[in-house]
C-alpha positions in Angstrom: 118.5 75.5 111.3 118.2 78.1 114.2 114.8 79.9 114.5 114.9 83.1 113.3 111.9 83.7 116.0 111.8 82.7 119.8 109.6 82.6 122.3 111.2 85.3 124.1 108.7 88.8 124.2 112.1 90.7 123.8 113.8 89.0 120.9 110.3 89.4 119.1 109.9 93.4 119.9 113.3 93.3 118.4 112.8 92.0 115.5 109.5 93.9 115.0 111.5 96.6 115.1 114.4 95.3 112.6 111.0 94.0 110.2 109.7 98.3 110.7 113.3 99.7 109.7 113.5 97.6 106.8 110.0 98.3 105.4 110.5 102.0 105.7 113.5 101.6 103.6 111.9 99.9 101.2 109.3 102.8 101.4 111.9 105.4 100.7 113.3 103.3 98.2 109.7 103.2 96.2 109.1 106.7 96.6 112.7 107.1 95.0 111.5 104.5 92.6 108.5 106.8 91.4 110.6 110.3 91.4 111.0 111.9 88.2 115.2 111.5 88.3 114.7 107.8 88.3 112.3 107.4 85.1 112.8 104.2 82.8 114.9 105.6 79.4 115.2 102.8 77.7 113.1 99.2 77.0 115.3 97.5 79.6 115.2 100.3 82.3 110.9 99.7 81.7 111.0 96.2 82.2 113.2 96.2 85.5 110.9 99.4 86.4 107.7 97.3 86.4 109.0 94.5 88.0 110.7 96.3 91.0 107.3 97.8 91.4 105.1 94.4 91.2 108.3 93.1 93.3 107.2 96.5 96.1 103.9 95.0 96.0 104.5 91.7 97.0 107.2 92.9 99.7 104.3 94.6 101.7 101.9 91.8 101.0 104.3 89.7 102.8 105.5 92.6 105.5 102.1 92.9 106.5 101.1 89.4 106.9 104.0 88.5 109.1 103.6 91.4 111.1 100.3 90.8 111.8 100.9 87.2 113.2 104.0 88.0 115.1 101.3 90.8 116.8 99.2 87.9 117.3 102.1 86.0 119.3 101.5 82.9 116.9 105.4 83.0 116.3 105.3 79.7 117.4 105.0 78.0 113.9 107.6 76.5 111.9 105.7 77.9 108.7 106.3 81.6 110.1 110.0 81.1 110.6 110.6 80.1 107.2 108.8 83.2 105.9 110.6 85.6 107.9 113.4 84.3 106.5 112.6 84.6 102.9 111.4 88.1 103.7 114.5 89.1 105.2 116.3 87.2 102.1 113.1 89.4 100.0 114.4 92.4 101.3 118.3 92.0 100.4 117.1 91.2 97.3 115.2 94.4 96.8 117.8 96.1 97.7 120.4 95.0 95.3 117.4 94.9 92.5 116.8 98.9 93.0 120.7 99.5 93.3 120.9 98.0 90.3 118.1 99.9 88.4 119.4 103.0 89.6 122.9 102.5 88.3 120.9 101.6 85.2 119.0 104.8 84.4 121.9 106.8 85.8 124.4 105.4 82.8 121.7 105.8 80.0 121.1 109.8 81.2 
């Protein structure tokens, strides 16, 4: 397994900067989320609605911790690697999740 994070000052700016562009994606995406044209209409469309909301919650949980530590310059841990990757794999799943939900409510209207 490669590490998603090296030592070099460069490669971590970089991906500072990938981990920034993908939060404020997810940003739009909850703001979208919480607009009237996307509201739930149906008991299905509620559930995914809650859970892509708890699921925004956890994303910046985990967006703020890992920046934070790569700030730090403790991007010398195996432990941080791994959950850079699941947040990258966290992301792509958000993603498809609100894709998903959107092409939900947009069939029921």
């Amino acid at each position: 397994m490669t590490h998603v994070v090296e030592n070099s000052t460069y490669e971590v700016q970089e991906l500072l900067v990938r981990l920034e562009r993908n939060n404020k994606v997810i940003q739009r995406l909850s703001k979208k989320l919480c607009s009237y044209t996307c509201e739930p209409n149906n008991p299905s469309c509620f559930e995914k609605f809650y859970e892509l909301k708890n699921k925004f919650k956890v994303f910046a949980k985990y967006q703020k911790q890992i920046v934070e530590a790569l700030k730090a310059r403790e991007f010398e841990s195996p432990e941080l690697d791994r959950d850079i990757e699941l947040h990258l794999e966290r992301y792509k799943q958000l993603e498809k999740d609100i894709a998903g939900y959107l092409l939900d409510t947009q069939k029921h209207h």
